[in-house]
N, CA, C and O atoms as CSV, one atom per row, in Angstrom:
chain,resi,resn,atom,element,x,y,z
A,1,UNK,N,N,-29.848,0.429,2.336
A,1,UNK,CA,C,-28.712,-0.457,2.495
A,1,UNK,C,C,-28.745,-1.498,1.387
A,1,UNK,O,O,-29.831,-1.930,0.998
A,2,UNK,N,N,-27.631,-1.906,0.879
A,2,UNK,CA,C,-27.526,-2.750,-0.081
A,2,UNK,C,C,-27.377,-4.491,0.250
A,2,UNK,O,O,-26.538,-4.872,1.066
A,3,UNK,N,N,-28.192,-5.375,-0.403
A,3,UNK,CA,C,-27.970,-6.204,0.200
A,3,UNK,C,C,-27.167,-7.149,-0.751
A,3,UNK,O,O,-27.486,-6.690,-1.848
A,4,UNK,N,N,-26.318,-8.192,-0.996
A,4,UNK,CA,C,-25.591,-8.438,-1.216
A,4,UNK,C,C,-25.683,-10.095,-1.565
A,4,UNK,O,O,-25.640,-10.881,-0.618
A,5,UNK,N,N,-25.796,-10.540,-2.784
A,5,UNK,CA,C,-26.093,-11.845,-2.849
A,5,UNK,C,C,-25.488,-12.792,-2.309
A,5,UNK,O,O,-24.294,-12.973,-2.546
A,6,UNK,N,N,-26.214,-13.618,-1.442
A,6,UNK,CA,C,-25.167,-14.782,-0.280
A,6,UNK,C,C,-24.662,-16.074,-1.807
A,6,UNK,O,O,-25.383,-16.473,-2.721
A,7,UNK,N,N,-23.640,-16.301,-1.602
A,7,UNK,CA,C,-22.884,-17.614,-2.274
A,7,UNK,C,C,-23.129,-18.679,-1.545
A,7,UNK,O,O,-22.942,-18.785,-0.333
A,8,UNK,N,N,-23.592,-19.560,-2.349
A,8,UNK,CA,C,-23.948,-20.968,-1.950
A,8,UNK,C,C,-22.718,-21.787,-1.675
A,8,UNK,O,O,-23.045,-22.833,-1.116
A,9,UNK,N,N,-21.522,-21.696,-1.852
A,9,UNK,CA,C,-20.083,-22.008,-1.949
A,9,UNK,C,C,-18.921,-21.874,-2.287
A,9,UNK,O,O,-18.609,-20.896,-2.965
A,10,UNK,N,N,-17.860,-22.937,-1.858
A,10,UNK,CA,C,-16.479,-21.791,-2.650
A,10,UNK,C,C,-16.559,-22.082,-3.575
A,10,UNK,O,O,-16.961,-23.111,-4.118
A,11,UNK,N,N,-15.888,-20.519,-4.134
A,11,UNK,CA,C,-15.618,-20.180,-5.668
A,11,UNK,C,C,-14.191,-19.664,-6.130
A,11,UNK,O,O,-13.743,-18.535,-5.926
A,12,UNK,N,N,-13.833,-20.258,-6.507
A,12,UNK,CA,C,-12.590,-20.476,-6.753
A,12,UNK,C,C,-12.037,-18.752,-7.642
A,12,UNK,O,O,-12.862,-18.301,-8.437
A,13,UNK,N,N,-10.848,-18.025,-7.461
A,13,UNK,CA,C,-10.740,-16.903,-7.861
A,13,UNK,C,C,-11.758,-15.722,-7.152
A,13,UNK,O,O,-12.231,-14.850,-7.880
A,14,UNK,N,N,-12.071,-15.746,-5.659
A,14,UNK,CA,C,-13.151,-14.903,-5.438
A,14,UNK,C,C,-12.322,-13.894,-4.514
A,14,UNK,O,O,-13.043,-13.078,-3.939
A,15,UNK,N,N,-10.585,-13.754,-4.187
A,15,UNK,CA,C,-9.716,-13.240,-3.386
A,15,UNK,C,C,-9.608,-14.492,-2.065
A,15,UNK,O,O,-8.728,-14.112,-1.293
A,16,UNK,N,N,-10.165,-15.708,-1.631
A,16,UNK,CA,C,-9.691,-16.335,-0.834
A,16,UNK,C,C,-9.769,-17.603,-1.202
A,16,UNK,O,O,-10.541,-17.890,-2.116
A,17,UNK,N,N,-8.970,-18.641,-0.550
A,17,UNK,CA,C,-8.561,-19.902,-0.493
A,17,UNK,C,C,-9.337,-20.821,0.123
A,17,UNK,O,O,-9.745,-20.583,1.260
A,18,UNK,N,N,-9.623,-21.865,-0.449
A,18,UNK,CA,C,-10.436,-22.860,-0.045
A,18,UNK,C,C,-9.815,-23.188,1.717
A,18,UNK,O,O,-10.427,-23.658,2.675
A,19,UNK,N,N,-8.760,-22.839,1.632
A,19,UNK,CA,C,-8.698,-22.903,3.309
A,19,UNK,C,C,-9.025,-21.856,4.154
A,19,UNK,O,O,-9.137,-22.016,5.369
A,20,UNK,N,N,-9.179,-20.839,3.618
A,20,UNK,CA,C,-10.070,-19.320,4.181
A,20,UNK,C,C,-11.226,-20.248,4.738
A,20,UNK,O,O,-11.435,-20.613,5.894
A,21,UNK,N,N,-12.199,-20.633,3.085
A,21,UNK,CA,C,-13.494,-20.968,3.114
A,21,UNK,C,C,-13.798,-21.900,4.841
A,21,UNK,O,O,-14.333,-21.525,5.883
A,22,UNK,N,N,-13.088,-23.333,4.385
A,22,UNK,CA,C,-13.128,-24.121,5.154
A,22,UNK,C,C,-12.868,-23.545,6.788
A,22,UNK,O,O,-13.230,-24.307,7.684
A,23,UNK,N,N,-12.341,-22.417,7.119
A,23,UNK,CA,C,-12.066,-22.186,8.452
A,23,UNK,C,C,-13.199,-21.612,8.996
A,23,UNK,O,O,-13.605,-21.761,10.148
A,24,UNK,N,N,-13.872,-20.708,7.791
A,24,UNK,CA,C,-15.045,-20.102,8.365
A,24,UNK,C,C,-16.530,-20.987,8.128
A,24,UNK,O,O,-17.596,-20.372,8.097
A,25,UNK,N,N,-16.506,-21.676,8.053
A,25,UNK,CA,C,-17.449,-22.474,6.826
A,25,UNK,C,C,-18.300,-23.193,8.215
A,25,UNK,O,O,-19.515,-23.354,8.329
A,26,UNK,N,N,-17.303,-23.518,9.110
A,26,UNK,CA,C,-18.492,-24.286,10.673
A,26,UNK,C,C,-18.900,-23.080,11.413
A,26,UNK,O,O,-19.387,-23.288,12.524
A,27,UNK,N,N,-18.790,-21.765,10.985
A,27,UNK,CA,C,-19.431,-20.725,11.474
A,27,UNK,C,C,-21.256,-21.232,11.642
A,27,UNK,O,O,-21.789,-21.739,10.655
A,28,UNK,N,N,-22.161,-21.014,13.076
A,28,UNK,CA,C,-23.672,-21.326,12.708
A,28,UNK,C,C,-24.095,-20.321,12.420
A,28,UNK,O,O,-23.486,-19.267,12.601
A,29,UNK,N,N,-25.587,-20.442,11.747
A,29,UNK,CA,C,-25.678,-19.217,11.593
A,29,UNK,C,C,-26.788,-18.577,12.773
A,29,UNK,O,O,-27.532,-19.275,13.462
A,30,UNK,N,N,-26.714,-17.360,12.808
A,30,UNK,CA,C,-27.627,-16.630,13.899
A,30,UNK,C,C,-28.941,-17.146,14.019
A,30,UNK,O,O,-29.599,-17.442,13.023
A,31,UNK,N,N,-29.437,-17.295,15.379
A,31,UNK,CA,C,-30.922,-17.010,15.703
A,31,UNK,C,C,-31.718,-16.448,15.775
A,31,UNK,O,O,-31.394,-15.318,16.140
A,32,UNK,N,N,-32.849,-16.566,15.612
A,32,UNK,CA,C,-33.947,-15.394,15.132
A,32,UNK,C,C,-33.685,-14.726,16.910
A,32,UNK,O,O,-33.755,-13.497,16.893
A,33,UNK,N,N,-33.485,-15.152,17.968
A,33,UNK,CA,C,-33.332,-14.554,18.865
A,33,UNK,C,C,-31.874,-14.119,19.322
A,33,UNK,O,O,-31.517,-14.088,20.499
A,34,UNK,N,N,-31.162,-13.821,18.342
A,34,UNK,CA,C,-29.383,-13.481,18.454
A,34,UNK,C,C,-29.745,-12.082,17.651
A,34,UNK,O,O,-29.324,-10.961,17.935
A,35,UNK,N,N,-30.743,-12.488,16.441
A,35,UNK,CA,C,-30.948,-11.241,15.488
A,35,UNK,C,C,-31.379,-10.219,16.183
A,35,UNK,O,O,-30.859,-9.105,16.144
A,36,UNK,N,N,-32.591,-10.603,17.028
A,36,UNK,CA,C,-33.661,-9.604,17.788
A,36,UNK,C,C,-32.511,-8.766,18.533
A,36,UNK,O,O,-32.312,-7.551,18.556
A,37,UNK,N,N,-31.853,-9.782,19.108
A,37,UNK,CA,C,-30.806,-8.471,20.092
A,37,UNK,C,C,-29.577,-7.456,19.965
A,37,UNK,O,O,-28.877,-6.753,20.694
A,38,UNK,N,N,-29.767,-7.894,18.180
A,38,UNK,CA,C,-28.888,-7.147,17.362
A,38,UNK,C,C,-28.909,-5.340,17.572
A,38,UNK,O,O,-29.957,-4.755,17.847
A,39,UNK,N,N,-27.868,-4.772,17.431
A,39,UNK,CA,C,-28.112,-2.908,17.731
A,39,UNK,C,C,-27.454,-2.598,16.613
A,39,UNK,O,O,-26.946,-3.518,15.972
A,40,UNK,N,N,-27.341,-1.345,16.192
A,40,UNK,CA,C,-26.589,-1.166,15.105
A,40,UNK,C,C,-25.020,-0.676,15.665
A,40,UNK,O,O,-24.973,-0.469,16.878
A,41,UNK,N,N,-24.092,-0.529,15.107
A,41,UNK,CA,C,-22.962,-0.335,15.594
A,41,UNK,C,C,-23.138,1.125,16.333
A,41,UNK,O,O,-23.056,1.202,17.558
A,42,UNK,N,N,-23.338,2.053,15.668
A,42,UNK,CA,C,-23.660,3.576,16.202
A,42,UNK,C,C,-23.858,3.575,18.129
A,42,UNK,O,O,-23.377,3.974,19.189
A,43,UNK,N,N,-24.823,2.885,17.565
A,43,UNK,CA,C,-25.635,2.738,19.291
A,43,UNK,C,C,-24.880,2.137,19.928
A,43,UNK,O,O,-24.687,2.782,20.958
A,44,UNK,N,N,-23.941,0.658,19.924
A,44,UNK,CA,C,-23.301,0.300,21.039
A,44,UNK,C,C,-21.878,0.747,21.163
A,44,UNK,O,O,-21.208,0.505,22.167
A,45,UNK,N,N,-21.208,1.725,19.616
A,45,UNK,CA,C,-20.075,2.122,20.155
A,45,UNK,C,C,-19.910,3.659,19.380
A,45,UNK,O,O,-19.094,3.855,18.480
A,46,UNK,N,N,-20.980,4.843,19.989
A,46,UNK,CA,C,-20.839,5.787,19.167
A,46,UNK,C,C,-19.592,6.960,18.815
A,46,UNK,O,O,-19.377,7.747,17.893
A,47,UNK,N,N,-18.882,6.573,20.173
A,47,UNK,CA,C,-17.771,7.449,19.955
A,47,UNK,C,C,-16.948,7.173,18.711
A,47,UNK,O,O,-16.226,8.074,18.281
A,48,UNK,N,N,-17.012,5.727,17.960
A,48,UNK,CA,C,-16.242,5.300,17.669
A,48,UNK,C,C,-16.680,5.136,16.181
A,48,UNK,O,O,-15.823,5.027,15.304
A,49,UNK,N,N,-17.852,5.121,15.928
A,49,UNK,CA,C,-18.691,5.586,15.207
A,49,UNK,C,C,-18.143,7.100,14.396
A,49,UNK,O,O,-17.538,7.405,13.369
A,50,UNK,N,N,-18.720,7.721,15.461
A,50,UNK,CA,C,-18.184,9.128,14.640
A,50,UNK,C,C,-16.653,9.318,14.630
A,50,UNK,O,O,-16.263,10.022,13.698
A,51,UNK,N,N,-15.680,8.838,15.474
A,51,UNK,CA,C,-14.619,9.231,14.736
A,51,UNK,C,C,-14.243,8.347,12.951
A,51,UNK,O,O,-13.513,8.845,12.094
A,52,UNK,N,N,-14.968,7.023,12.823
A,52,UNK,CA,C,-14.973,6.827,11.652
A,52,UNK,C,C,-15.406,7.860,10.668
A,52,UNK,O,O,-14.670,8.248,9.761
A,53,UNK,N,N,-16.779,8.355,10.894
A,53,UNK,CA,C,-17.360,8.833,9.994
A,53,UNK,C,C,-16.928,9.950,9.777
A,53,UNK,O,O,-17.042,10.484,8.674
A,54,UNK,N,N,-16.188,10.667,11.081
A,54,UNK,CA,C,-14.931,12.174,10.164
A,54,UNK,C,C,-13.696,12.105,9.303
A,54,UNK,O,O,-13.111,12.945,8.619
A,55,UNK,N,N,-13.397,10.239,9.678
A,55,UNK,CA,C,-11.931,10.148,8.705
A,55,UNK,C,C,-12.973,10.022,7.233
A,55,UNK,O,O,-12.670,10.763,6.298
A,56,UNK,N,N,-14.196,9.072,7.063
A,56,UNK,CA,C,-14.448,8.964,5.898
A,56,UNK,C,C,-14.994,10.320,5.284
A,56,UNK,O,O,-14.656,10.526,4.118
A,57,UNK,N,N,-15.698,11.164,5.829
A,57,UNK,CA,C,-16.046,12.152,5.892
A,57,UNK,C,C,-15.191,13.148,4.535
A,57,UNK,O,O,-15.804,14.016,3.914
A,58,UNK,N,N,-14.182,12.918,4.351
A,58,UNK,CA,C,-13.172,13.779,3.014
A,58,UNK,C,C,-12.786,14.731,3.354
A,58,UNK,O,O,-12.851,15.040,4.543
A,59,UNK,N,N,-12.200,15.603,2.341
A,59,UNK,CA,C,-12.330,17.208,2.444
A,59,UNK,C,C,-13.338,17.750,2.735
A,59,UNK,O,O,-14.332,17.383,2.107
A,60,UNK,N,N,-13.501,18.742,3.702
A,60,UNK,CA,C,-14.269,19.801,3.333
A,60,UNK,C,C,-14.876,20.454,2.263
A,60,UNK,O,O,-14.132,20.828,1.356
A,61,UNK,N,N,-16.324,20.717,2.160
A,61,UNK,CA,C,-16.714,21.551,0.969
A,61,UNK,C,C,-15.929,22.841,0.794
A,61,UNK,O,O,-15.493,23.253,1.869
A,62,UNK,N,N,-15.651,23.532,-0.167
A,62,UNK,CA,C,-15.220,24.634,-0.577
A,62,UNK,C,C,-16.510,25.512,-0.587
A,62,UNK,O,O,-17.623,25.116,-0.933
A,63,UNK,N,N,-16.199,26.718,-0.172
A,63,UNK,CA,C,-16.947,27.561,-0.420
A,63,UNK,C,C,-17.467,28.466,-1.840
A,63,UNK,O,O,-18.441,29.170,-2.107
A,64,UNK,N,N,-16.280,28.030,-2.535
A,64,UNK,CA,C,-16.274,28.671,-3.763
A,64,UNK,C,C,-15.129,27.467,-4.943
A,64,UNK,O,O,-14.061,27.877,-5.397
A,65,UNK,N,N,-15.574,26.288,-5.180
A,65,UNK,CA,C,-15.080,25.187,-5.668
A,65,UNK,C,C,-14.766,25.408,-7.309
A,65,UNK,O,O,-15.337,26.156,-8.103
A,66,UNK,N,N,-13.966,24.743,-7.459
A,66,UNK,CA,C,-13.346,25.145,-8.692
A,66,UNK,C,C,-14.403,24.760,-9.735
A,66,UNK,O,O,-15.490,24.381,-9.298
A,67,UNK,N,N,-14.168,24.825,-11.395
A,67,UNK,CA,C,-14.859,24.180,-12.345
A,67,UNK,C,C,-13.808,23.241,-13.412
A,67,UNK,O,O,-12.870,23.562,-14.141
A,68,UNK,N,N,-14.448,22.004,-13.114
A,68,UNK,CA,C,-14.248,21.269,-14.671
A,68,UNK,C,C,-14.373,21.909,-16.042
A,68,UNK,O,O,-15.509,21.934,-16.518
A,69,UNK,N,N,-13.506,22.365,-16.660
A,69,UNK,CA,C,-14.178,22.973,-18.209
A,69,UNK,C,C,-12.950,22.447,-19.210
A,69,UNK,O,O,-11.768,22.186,-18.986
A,70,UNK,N,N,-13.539,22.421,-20.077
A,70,UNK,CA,C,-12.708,21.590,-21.278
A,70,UNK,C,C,-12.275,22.953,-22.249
A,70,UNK,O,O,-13.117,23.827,-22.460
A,71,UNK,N,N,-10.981,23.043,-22.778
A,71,UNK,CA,C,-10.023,24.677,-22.997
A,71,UNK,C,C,-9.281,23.821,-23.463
A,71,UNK,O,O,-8.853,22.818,-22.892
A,72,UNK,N,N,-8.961,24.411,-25.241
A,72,UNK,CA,C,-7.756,24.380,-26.130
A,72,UNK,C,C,-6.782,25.249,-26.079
A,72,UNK,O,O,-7.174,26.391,-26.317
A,73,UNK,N,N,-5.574,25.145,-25.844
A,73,UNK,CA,C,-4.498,25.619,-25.600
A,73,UNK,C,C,-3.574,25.392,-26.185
A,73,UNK,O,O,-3.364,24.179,-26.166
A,74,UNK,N,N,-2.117,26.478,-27.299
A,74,UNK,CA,C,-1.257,26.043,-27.652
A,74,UNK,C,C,-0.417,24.520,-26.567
A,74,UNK,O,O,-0.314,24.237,-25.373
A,75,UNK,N,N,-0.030,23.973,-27.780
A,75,UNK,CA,C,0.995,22.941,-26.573
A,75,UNK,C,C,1.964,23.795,-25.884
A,75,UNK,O,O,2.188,23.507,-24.708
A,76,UNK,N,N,2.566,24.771,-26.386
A,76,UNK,CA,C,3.749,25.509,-26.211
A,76,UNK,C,C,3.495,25.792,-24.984
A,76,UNK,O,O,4.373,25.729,-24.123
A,77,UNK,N,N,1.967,26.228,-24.665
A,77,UNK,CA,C,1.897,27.171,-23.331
A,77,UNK,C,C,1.513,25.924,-22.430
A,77,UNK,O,O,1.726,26.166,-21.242
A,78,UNK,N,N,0.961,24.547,-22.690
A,78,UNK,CA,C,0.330,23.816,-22.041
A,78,UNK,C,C,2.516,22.932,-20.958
A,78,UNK,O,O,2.819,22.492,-19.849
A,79,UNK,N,N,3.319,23.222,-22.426
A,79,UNK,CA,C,4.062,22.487,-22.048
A,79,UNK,C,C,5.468,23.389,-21.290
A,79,UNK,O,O,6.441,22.836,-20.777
A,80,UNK,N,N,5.297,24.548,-21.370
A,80,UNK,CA,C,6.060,25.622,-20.354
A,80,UNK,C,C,5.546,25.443,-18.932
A,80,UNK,O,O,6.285,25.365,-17.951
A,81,UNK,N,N,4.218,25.385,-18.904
A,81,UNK,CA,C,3.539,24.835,-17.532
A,81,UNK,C,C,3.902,23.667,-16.949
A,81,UNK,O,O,4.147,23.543,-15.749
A,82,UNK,N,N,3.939,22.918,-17.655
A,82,UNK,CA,C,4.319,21.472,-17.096
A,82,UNK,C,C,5.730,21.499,-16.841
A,82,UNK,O,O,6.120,21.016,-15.777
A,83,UNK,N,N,6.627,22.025,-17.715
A,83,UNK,CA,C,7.789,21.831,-17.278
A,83,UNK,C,C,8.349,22.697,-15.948
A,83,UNK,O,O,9.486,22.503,-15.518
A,84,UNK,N,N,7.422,23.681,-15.336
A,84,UNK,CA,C,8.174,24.124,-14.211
A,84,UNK,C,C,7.226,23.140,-13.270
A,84,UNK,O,O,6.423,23.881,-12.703
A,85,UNK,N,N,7.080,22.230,-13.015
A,85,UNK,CA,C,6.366,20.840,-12.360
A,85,UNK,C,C,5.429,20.551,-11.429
A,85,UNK,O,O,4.524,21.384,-11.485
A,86,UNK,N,N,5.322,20.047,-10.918
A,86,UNK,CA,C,4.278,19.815,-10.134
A,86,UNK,C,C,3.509,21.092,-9.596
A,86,UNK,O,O,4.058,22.085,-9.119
A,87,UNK,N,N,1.990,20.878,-9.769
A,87,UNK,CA,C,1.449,22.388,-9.898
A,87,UNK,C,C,1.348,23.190,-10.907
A,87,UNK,O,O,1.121,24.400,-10.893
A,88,UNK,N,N,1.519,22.505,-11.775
A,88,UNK,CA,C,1.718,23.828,-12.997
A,88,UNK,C,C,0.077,24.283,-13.386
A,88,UNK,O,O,-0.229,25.366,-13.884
A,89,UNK,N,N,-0.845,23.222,-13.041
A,89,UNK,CA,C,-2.833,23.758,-13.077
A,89,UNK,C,C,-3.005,24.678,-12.222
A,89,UNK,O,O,-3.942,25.439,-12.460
A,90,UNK,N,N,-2.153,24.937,-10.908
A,90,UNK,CA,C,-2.828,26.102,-9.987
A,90,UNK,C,C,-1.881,27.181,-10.609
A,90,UNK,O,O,-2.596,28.116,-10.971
A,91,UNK,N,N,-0.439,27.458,-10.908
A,91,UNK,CA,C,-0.089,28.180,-11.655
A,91,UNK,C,C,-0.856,28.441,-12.688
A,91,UNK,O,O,-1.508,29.476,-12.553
A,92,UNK,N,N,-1.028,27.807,-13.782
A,92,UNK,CA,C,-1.441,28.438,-14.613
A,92,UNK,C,C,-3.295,29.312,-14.068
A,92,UNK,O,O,-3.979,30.212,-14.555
A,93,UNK,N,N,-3.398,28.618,-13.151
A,93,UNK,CA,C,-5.118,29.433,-13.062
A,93,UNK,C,C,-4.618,30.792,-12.387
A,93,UNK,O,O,-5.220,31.848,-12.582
A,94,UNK,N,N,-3.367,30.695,-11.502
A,94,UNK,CA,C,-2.749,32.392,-10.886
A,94,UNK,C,C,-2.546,32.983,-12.283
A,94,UNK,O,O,-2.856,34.121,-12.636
A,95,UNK,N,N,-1.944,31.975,-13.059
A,95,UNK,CA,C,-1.896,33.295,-14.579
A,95,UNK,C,C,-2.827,34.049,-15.048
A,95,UNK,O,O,-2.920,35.276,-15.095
A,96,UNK,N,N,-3.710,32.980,-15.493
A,96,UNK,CA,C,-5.142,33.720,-15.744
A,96,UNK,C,C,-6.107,34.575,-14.872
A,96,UNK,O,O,-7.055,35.252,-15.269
A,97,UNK,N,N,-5.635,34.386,-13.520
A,97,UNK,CA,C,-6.459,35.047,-12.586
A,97,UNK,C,C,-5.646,36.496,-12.841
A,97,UNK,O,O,-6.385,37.428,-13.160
A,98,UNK,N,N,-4.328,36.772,-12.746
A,98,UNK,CA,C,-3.658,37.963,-13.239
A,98,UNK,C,C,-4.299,38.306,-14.361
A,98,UNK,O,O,-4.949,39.351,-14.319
A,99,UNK,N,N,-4.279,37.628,-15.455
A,99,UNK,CA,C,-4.370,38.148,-16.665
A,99,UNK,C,C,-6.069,38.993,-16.626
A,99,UNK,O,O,-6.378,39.972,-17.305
A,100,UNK,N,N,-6.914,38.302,-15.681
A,100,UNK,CA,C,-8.197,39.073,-15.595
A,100,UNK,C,C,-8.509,40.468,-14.601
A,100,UNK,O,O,-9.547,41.129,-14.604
A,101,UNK,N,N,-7.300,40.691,-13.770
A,101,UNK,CA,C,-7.399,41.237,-12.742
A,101,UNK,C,C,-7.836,40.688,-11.481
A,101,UNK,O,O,-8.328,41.461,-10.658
A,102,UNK,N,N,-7.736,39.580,-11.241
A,102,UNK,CA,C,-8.514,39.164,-9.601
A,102,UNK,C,C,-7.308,39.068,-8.780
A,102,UNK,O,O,-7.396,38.799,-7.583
């Protein structure tokens, strides 16, 4: 876990307003016996827990994931692709997948 350097005060340009600061600022801070009875979130609300962790969770792995590769190409052919629009990278990989037989 990363820990995160505490600011000694407001700082002006940090995304909030010295009246942010000031509202939270009479916050006390915890007791060594507030800490002790600390749980981690998981444990006191796990359902809720894991439905976070499937939205953050992404796509699915692919079973067979594409490749990054760097390919010179007339413009002519780069720009016939583009102009029939959006999609024209999975088109053009159906081209080439024709052009190899798959």
């Amino acid at each position: 876990m990363k820990r995160h350097k505490t600011r000694p005060g407001f700082e002006e340009g940090r995304g909030y307003s010295r009246e942010d600061w000031e509202a939270v600022s009479d916050n006390p801070e915890l007791t060594a016996e507030q800490l002790a009875e600390m749980r981690p979130f998981r444990d006191v609300f796990p359902e809720l827990a894991e439905q976070i962790e499937k939205k953050l969770a992404g796509r699915p792995k692919l079973d067979n994931p594409k490749q990054a590769i760097s390919i010179r190409l007339d413009a002519e052919v780069i720009e016939r692709f583009k102009a029939s629009g959006d999609g024209w990278q999975s088109r053009m990989n159906e081209a080439l997948r024709k052009a190899v037989g798959l």
